[in-house]
C-alpha positions, 0 to 999 in steps of 0.5 A: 374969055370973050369980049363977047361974054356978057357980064352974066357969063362972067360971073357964072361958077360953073359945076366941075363934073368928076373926072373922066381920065384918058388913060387906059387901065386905071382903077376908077373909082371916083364919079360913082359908076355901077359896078356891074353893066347894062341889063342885057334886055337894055342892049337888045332894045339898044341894038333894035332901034338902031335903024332906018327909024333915027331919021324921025324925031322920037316921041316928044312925050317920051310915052313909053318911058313914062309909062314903065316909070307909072307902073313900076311906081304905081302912079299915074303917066301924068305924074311923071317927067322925064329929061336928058339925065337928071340934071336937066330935069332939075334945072327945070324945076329951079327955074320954075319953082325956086325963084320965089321972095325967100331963099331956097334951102339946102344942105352946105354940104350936098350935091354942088350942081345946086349952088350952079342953078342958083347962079344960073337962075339968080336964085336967093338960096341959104346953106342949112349946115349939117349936123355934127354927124354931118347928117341933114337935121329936119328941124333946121328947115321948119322956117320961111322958105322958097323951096327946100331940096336935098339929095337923099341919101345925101352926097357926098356923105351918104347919109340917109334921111328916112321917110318919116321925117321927110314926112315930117318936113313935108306936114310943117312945110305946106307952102312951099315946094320940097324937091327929094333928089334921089339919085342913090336912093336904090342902094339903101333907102325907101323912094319918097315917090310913096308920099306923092299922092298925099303931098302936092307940095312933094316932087322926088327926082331920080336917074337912070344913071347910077341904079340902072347902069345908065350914066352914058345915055343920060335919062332922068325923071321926076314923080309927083302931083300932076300940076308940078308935072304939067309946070315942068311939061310948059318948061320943057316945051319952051326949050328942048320938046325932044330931050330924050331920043328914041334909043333912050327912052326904049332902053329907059322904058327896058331898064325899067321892066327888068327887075331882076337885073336891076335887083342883082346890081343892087345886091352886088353894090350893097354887099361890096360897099359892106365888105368895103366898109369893113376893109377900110375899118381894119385900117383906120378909116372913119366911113359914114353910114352909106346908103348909097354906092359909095363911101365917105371916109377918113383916116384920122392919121393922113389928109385927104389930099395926101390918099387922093395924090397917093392912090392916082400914083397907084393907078386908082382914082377916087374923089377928093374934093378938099372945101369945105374945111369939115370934109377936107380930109374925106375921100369919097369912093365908089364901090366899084367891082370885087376887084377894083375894091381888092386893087383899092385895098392894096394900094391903101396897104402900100400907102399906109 
């Protein structure tokens, strides 16, 4: 603390990012990292930027990127918004859109970075609790609002909402914004970046960190109506008019055009996360239905606290978080290589 804080600092709950351990040969399997690396193309365009050109500030339209976005998509460039990882680009859209005379809904349990912005921004938000099957139920949201947004799947339970009845949540809900962060969405699901075009009120965010291998350049975006877009441009341009620089957006704009690399992790995390799956079944573990590249589990028989605890002092680190008291027993773990999976089974042997 500071004597120099003001008091809008103190009472700031800051977001707790998953850790990074220093330590060497550990198995980490807690912050929901791709498995397989960069597409080779991307490294190439990495390598071929690199030079005398990072004296020049990069393009503040990050055009290139948005364009590869535009066409994989089949939108237009002025539907789409990019920024340094999809944090940024959804702190720009809680600034500018949920700060209305309702509150902003949103799962109790879900992504905890949304409790933060509304800290931030002094956003009104009201938790909408999940389901008894710890699933987002829509008709929970059918009332006044000043703006809804939940992850798709959701996390950390992984549970996917399908597109039917986010169209469904779109149609009774015209007045206000509905933002679908998909940041998982490639593992299992159908983008909502297909509904853009029949619902201005509908913006999808996504990254370039999970699906694309890209955590450590940190690129994300936004699709939808072009007047969203123009709103998020104004924010954007009132703070940081160069978010992303040269070397990002060439590797973004590559990550793009390589389908069949990306195809390929696609595949190699679905199938691992099946056999996960089924691993931890035959020992007693409860997991959710995934649709991203992790799983939420329990085992009816051992707290979360005590797995967690028990798999670090094995070397494998994975994601407890312990509140609230519904998932307090729940480990969530990312489906790392075939062989971060067989190291996590067998430390699970020993434990069990």
């Amino acid at each position: 603390m500071s004597k120099y804080w003001s008091d809008f600092v103190h009472q700031l709950e800051p977001y707790v990012p998953g850790e990074q351990p220093k330590i060497s040969k550990l198995v980490k399997l807690n912050t929901n990292e791709h498995p397989l690396g960069p597409s080779p193309k991307v490294l190439d365009v990495i390598r071929g930027e690199a030079d005398e050109r990072l004296r020049l500030y990069p393009d503040p339209d990050s055009g290139q990127l948005k364009d590869a976005v535009a066409a994989y998509y089949g939108v237009q460039r002025n539907q789409v918004f990019v920024g340094n990882g999809s944090d940024e680009v959804l702190a720009h859209l809680f600034l500018g859109f949920f700060k209305q005379d309702k509150p902003l809904l949103f799962p109790d349990i879900t992504y905890s970075f949304y409790k933060v912005y509304c800290g931030l921004y002094q956003i009104d938000y009201e938790p909408v609790a999940l389901d008894q099957d710890l699933a987002i139920a829509v008709d929970d949201y059918l009332k006044p609002n000043g703006g809804i947004i939940f992850p798709n799947p959701n996390a950390p339970t992984g549970r996917l909402l399908p597109l039917s009845e986010i169209e469904r949540l779109l149609q009774a809900n015209t007045e206000s914004l509905v933002v679908v962060d998909e940041a998982y969405i490639d593992f299992g699901g159908d983008s909502a970046i297909a509904l853009v075009n029949q619902y201005p009120n509908l913006l999808v965010t996504q990254t370039l960190s999970k699906s694309r291998s890209l955590a450590g350049l940190r690129i994300g975006l936004a699709v939808g109506d072009a007047a969203l877009i123009d709103g998020l441009n104004r924010i954007k341009d009132s703070f940081n008019s160069y978010p992303l620089d040269r070397i990002a957006i060439a590797a973004g704009a590559a990550a793009f055009e390589d389908k069949a690399w990306f195809e390929k992790g696609c595949e190699l995390v679905i199938s691992q996360r099946d056999w996960l799956d089924s691993e931890l079944s035959r020992r007693g573990f409860e997991s959710l239905p995934s649709a991203a590249n992790f799983l939420f589990t329990r085992h009816p028989q051992h707290s979360g606290e005590s797995l967690a605890k028990g798999l670090r002092e094995q070397g494998v680190i994975v994601r407890h978080f312990g509140k609230p008291e519904r998932i307090a027993d729940h480990l969530r773990i990312t489906v790392g290589t075939p062989e971060q999976n067989q190291a996590l089974i067998k430390a699970l042997d020993t434990l069990l």
